[in-house]
Every structure is written in structure tokens, then in C-alpha cells.
N, C-alpha and C positions, 0 to 999 in steps of 0.2 A: 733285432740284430741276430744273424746266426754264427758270428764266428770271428774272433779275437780281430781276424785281419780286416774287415769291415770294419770293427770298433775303429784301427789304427788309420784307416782312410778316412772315416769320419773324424779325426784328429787334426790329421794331418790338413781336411779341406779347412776345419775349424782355424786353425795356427794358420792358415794363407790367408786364410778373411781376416784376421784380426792383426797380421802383419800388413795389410793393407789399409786399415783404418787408424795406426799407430805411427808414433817414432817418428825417427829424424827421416824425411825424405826432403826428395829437389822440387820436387813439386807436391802440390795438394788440390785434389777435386772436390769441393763442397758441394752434394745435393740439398735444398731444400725442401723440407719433410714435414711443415707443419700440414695440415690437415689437408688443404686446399693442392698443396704438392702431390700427397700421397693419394688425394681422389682424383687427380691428373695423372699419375703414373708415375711416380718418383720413384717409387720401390724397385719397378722394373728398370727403371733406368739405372738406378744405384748400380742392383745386378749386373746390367748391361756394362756397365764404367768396369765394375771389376772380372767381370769376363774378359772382355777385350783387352784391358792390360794382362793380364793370363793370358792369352792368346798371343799378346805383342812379345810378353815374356818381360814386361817391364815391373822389374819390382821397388822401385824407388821412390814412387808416385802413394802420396798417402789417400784413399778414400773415409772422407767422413760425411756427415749429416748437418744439418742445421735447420732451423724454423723456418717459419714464413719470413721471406723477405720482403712483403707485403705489392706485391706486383704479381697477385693472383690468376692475371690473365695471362701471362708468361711460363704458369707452370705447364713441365715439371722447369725448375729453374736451377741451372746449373755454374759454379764461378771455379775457373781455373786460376792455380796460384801458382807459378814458377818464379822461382828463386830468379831475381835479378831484373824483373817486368812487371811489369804493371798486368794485374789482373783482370779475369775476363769474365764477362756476367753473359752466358745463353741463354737463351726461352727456348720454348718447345723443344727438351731435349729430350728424344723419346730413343730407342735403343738403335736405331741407325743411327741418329746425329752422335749418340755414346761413343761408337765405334771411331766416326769422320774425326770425332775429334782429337780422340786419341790415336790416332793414326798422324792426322794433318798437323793437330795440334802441340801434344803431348812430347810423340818421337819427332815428328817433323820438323816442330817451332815456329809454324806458320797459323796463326789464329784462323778460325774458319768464320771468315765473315758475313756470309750469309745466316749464322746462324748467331750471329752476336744481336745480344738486347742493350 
């Protein structure tokens, strides 16, 4: 760090990652992260989930984590939860299909069926 206002950036990106993994929202994205996720690319995709809501500018959508949800061949494996629907289980969601869905999905409210498991 060279300089107080870098410390307060580094903050401020901190308090947006963790206001997106927290609290009351309308929705909720679960990546799965046990080991098999994360050696398929869940980590980038996580990023990718909370980029693109960044981008979308949607801050109401909680991002969190969870294990294996033992359908390895699906990783990274991604379930969207909107208040009021039934939820939705993706496979191979790598950081395009992050984006579709949170575009199609998220803002949209159109599930992206090609990429549903």
C-alpha cells in the first residue's frame, strides 16, 4: 500500500464483496466449492457472479458458497434462489454462462435453459 486512499479502496471493494455474500436480499446465488468445484473453476466463476452483478449494478442478489453437491461432473455447479420460484440448479457454469445468467436470469427472470442441470 502506498497511500491512505488505496487503503480506503481496498475497503470499500472489501464492504461490496461481503455486502454481496450477506443479509436480506431477493435473491440468492449458491456456488459450489467443495474441492471438485473449485478444481473445475468455481472460484472464477463465483468472481464472475459478482462482477457481473457489479456491472448490472444489482445489489440485492446475495452471493455465497457451499460444498459438493455431489454431481461432480456438473461442476462448477451453480443454484439460483429467487424469492417467490422455485430454484435453479446450473452445470458448467463458467464465467460467460455467470454473466447470461445474471443478465437472462437474475434481471430478466427468464431461467437460461440451456444451461439448466
Amino acid at each position: 500500500m502506498k497511500s491512505l486512499e488505496e487503503l480506503r479502496k481496498i475497503r470499500d471493494e472489501v464492504r461490496q464483496s461481503l455486502d454481496l455474500r450477506a443479509g436480506e436480499h431477493r435473491a440468492k446465488i449458491v456456488v459450489c466449492m467443495g474441492t471438485c468445484g473449485i478444481a473445475a473453476g468455481a472460484r472464477d466463476t463465483m468472481k464472475a457472479f459478482m462482477d457481473a452483478l457489479g456491472e448490472a449494478n444489482v445489489n440485492d442478489v446475495a452471493v455465497t458458497a457451499a460444498g459438493c453437491a455431489g454431481f461432480c461432473e456438473q461442476e462448477p455447479l451453480v443454484e439460483v434462489e429467487i424469492e417467490g420460484q422455485d430454484s435453479v440448479r446450473y452445470g458448467h457454469v463458467d464465467a460467460d454462462a455467470a454473466k447470461t445468467i445474471v443478465t437472462e436470469h437474475v434481471v430478466g427472470g427468464n431461467k437460461v435453459e440451456q444451461l439448466v442441470f
